[in-house]
C-alpha positions in Angstrom: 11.5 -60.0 -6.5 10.5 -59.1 -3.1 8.6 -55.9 -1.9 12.0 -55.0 0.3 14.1 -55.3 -2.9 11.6 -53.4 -5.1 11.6 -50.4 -2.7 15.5 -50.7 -2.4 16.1 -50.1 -6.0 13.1 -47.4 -6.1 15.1 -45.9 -2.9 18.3 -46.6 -5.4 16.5 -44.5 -8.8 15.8 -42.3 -6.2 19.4 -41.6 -5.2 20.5 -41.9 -9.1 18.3 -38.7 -9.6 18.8 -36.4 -6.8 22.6 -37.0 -6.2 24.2 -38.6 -9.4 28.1 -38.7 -9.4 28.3 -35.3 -9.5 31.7 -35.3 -8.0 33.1 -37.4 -10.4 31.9 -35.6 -13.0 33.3 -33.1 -11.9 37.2 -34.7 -11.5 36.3 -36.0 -15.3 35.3 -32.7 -16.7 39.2 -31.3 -15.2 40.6 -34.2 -16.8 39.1 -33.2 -19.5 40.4 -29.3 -19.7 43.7 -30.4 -19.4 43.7 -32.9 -21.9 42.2 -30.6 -24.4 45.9 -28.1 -23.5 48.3 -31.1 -24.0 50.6 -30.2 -26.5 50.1 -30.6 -30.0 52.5 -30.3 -32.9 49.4 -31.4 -35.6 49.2 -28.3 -38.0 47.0 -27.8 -41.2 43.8 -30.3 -41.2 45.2 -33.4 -39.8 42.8 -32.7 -36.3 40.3 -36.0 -36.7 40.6 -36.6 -33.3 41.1 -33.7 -30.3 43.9 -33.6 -27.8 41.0 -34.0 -25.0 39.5 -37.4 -26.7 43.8 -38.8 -27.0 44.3 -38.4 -23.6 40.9 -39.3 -22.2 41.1 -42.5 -24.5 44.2 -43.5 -22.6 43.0 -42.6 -19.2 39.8 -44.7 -19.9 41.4 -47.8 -20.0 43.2 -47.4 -16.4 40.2 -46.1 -14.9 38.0 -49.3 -16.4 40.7 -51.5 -15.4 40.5 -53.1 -19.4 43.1 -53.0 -22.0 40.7 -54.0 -24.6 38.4 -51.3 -22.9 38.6 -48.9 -26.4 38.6 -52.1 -28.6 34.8 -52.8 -27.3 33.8 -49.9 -27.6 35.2 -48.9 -31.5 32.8 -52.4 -31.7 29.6 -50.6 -30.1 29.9 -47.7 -32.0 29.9 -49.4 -35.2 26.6 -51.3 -34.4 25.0 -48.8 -32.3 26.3 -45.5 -33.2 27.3 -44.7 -29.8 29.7 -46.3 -27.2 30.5 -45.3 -23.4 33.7 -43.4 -24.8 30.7 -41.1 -26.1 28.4 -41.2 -23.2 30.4 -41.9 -20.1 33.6 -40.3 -20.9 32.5 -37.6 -23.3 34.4 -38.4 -26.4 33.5 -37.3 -29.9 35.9 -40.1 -31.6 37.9 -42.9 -30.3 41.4 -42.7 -31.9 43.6 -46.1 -32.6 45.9 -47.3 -30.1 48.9 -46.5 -32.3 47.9 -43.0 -32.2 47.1 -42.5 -29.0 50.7 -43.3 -28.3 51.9 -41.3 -31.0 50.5 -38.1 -29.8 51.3 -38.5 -26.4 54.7 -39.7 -26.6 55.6 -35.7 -26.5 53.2 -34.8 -23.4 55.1 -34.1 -20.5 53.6 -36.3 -17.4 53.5 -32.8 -14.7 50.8 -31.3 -17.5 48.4 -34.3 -15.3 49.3 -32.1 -12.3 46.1 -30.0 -11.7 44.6 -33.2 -11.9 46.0 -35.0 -8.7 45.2 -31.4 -7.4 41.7 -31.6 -8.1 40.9 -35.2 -5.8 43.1 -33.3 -3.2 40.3 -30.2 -3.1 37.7 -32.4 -3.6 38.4 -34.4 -0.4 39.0 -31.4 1.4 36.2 -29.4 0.3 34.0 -32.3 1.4 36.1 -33.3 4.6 37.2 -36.8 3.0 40.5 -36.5 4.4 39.9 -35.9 8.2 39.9 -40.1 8.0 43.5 -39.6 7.1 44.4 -37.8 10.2 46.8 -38.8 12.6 48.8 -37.1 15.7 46.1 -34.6 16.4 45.6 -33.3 12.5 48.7 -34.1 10.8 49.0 -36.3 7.6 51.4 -39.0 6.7 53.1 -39.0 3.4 54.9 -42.0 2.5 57.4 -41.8 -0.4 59.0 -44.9 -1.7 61.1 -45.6 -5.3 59.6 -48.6 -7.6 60.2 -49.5 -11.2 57.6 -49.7 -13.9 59.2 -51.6 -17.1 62.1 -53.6 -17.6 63.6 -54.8 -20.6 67.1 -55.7 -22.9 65.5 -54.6 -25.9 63.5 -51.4 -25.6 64.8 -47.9 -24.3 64.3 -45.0 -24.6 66.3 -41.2 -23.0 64.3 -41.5 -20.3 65.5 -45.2 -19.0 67.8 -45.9 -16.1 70.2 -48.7 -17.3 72.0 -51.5 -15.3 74.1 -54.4 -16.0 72.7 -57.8 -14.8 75.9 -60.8 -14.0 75.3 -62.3 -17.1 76.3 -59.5 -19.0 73.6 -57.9 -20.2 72.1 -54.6 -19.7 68.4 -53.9 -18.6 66.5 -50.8 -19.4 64.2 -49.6 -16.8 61.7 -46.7 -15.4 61.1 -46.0 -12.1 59.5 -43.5 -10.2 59.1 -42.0 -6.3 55.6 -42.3 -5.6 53.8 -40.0 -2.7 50.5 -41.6 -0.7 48.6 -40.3 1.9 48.1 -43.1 4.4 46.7 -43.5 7.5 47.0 -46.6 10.1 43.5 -48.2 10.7 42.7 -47.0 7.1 42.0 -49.3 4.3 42.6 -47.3 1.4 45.6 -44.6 0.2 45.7 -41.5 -2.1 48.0 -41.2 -4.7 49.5 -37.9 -5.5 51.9 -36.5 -8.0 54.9 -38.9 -8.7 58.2 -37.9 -9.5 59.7 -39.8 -12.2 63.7 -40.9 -11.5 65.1 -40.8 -15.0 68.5 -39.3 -16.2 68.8 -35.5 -15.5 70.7 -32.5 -17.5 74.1 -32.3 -16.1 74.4 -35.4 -13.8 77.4 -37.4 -14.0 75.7 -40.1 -11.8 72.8 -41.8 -12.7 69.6 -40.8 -10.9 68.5 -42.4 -7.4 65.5 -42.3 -4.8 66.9 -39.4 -2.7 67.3 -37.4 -5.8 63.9 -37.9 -6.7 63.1 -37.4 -2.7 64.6 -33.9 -3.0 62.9 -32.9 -6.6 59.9 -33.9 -4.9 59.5 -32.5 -1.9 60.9 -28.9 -3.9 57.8 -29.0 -6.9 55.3 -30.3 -3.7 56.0 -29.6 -0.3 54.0 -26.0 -0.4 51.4 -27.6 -2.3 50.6 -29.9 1.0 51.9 -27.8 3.3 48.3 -27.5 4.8 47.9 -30.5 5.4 50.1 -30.8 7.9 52.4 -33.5 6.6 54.7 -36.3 8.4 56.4 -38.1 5.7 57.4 -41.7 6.1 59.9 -43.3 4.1 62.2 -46.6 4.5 66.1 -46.3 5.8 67.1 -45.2 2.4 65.3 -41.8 3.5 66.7 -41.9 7.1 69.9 -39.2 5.9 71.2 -36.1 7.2 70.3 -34.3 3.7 67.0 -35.4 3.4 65.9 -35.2 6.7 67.2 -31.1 6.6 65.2 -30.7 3.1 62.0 -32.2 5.0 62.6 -29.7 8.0 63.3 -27.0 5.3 59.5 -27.9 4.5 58.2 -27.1 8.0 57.4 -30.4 7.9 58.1 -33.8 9.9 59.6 -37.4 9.2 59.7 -40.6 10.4 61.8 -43.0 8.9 63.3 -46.3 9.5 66.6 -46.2 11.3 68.6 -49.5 11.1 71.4 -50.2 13.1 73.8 -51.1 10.7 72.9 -48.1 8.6 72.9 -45.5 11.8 76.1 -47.0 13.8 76.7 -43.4 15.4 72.9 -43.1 16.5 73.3 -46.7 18.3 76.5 -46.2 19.9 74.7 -43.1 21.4 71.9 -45.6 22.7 74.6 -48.1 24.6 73.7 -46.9 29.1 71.3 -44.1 27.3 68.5 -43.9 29.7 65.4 -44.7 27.3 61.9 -44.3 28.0 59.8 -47.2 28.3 56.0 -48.1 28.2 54.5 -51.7 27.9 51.2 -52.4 26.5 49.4 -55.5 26.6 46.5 -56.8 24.1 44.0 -59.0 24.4 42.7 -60.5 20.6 39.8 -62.7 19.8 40.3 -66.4 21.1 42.5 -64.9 24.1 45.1 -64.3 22.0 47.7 -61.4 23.8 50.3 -59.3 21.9 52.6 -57.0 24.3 53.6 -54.0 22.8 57.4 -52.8 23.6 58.2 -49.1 23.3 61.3 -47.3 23.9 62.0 -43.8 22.6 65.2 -41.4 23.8 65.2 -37.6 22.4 68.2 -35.7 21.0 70.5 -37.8 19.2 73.0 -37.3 16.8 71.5 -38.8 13.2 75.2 -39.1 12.0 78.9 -38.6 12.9 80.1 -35.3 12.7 80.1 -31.8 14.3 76.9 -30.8 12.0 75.0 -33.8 12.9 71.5 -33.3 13.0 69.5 -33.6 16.2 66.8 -36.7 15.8 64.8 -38.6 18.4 64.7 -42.3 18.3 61.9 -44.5 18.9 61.8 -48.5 18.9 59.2 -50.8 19.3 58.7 -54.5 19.7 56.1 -56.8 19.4 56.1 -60.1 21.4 53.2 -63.0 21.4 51.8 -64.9 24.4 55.2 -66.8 25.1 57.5 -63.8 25.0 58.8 -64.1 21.5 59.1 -61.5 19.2 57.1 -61.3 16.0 58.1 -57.5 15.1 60.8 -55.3 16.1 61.2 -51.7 14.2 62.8 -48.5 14.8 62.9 -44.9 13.4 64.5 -41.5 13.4 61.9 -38.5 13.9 61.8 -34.8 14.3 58.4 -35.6 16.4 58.8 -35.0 19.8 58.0 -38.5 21.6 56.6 -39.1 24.8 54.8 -41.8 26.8 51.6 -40.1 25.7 51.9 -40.0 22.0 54.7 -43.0 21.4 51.8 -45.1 20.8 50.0 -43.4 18.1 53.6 -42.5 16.5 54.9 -45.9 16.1 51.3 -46.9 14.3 52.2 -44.2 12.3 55.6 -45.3 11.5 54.7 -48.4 10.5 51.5 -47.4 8.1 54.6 -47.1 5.9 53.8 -50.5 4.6 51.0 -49.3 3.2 52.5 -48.2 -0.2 54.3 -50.9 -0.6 51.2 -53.2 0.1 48.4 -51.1 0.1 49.8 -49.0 -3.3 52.7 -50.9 -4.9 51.1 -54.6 -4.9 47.5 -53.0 -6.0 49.1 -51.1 -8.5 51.0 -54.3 -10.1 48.8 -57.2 -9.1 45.5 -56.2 -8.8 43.9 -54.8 -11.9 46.1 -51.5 -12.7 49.1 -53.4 -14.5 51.5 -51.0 -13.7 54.5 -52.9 -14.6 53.1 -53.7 -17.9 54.0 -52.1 -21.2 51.5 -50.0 -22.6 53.4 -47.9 -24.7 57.0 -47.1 -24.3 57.7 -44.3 -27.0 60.8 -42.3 -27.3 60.2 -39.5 -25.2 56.7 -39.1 -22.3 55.0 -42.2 -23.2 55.8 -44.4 -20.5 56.0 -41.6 -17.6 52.2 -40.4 -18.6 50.7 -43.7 -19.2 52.1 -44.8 -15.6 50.7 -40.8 -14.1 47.4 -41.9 -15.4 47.2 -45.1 -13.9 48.4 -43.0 -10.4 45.5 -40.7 -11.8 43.0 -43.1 -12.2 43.6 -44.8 -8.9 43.7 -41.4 -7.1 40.2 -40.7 -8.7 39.0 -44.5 -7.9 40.0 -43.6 -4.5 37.1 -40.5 -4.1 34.7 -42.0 -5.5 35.2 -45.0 -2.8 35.4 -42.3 0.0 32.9 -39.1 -1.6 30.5 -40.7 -4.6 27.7 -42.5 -2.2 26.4 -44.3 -5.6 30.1 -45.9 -6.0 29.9 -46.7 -2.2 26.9 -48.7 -3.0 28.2 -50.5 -5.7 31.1 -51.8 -4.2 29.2 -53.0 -1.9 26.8 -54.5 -3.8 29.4 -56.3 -5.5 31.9 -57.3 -2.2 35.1 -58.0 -3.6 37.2 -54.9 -5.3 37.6 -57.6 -8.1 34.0 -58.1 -8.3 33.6 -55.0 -8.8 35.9 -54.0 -11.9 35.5 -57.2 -13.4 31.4 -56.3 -13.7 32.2 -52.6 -14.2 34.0 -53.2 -17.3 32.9 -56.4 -18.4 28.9 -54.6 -19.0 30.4 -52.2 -20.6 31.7 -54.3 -23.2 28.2 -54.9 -24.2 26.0 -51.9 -23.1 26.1 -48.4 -23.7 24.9 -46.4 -20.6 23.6 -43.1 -21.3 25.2 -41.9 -18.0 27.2 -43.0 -14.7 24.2 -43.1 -12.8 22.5 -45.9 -14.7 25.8 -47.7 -14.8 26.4 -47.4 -10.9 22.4 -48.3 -10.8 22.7 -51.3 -12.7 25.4 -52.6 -10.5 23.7 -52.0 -7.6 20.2 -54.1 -8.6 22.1 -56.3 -10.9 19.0 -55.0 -13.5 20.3 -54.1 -16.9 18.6 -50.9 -18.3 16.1 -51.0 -21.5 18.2 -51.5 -24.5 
């Protein structure tokens, strides 16, 4: 080993001693509070196992990114007497699988809420979100619907049904997720979903702008200081919810397509529109021109009542004039040739929970499409909240725990990372997170 390395890992102990993950701790320990008020019907003596270790059992598994996370460590604890349920996650006893679905099936997923609160005043207490800001302080929100399980033979009260040509009917969850995204930023911050599932009353099965409208009525005031634009595709781009975001005091900017917006284009046919061209340069003389045209003050449907929007396209075209991109949106933002830059960035960071959130979610270590558990009542809606949970608490630590910083670095890829993180913990109990972020940082495991 060479003198630099040696005093970067005694620079490294040095760090795990003064500053720890304090922060994360501190997200774990509310985790923990409200898993210990989960409700439970248990009566008399049948309490082996506490409503804080259930839930934090089940959240351990997203946040490790391992299914057979608890299955390792039932195996520690039987040869060592200890396991990093115990030491890491604070768990007196590890309950079964079985169980754990059992008693959670009856939780409600919005009991999780104070959680997703807690990484919100984190960041801000520790000014983790100015990175997020856009159009001098403001926030972007995107919302978008996407579906969670599917089958023909499970279902439960809470699945959305449909009929496929053949015949037969699927079963389904979905949900409306909310990210904070920003363009230029590589990462997004889940918040509290809102799950689209049959409701009390409805004749009509349940949809994205319902869930849009629940949504922004539990949350809006939550966020309200943050200054929020939300995004959303040309499902969102309506007279109704358009008015509830207003209602808010907040912005949008959605996607408005022509064949969904006829009366907004024919208002565009002679319209005088403002224009601004801007030219790029990219590595290997590569040049991209960027298109922009924006008009204020147009009708966002037919009708007397139609709501007042402003429009804004742009278009991208390559060095030989053809165009790679063309998109356009509906906004209550005033536009101008000073800010129609930064708005249509913005506009188009809605992407980012479809590829940024959505993909990572499904395809890259959090499984969200898979079944975990499906129950009869809760099960599926809080196992898919803690998986939002565990990737809202993944993202702090990447942008507030400097220890976590370190290690993903140390390790490169995001894969890298939770395939080590999880794999050494499959074989070594670590008295704390410090010695497990320390270990991934100088790749030395810790006496046994």
């Amino acid at each position: 080993m060479t003198l630099g390395t040696q005093l970067a890992i005694f620079r490294m102990v040095a760090v795990c001693s003064v500053w720890g993950m304090e922060i994360f701790e501190s997200l774990l320990g509310g985790l923990r509070t409200v898993c210990a008020g989960f409700s439970d019907s248990r009566q008399g003596t049948d309490l082996d196992y506490s409503m804080a270790d259930i839930g934090l059992s089940a959240f351990s598994l997203f946040f490790m990114q391992s299914e057979s996370f608890l299955a390792y460590q039932r195996r520690l604890d039987q040869g060592h007497g200890s396991s990093n349920c115990r030491t890491l996650f604070g768990m007196k006893k590890i309950p079964t699988d079985n169980y754990i679905r059992l008693m959670l099936d009856p939780v409600s997923p919005e009991a999780l809420q104070p959680c997703f609160d807690q990484v919100l005043e984190q960041l801000r207490q520790r000014d983790g979100l100015r990175a997020f800001e856009r159009l001098g302080g403001r926030t972007l929100v995107a919302l978008d619907g996407t579906e969670y399980f599917c089958s023909q033979k499970l279902s439960c009260p809470q699945c959305l049904t449909r009929k496929r040509t053949n015949g037969k009917t699927e079963h389904y969850h979905a949900m409306l997720a909310a990210m904070i995204v920003a363009p230029g930023h590589t990462m997004v911050l889940p918040l509290m979903p809102e799950f689209i599932a049959p409701q009390d009353g409805a004749e009509k099965q349940d949809c994205e702008r319902n869930a849009a409208k629940r949504w922004l009525s539990a949350h809006a005031e939550r966020v309200k200081s943050l200054r929020p634009v939300y995004l959303g595709d040309a499902l969102f781009s309506c007279q109704p919810l358009a008015e509830a975001v207003r209602e808010t005091g907040a912005d949008f900017l959605f996607v408005c397509k022509k064949d969904s917006h006829k009366t907004l284009y024919e208002y565009l046919q002679g319209a005088p529109l403002g224009e601004r061209c801007v030219t790029e340069r990219k590595p290997g003389g590569r040049t991209l021109t960027y298109l922009y045209r924006w008009i204020e003050g147009v009708p966002l449907r037919d009708g007397k009542d139609a709501m007042s929007v402003n429009w804004l396209g742009v278009s991208i075209l390559d060095g030989k004039g053809k165009t790679t991109y063309h998109g356009a949106f509906a906004t209550s933002l005033h536009v101008t040739a000073d800010n129609v830059e930064e708005i249509a960035a913005c506009a188009r960071a809605r992407w980012k929970i479809e590829n940024e959130s959505f993909n990572v979610l499904k395809n890259n270590g959090y499984n969200l499409a898979h079944n975990f558990g499906h129950g009869k009542q809760y099960l599926a809606r809080i196992f898919a909240t803690m998986n939002l949970l565990a990737f809202a608490f993944h993202t702090a630590c990447d942008c507030l725990e400097m220890l976590w910083q370190q290690a993903r670095k140390a390790l490169a890829t995001r894969s890298g990372f939770f395939h080590d993180f999880h794999a050494i913990c499959a074989y070594v109990v670590f008295p704390s997170w410090e010695r497990l972020m320390f270990t991934l940082i100088s790749g030395k495991a810790p006496p046994i």
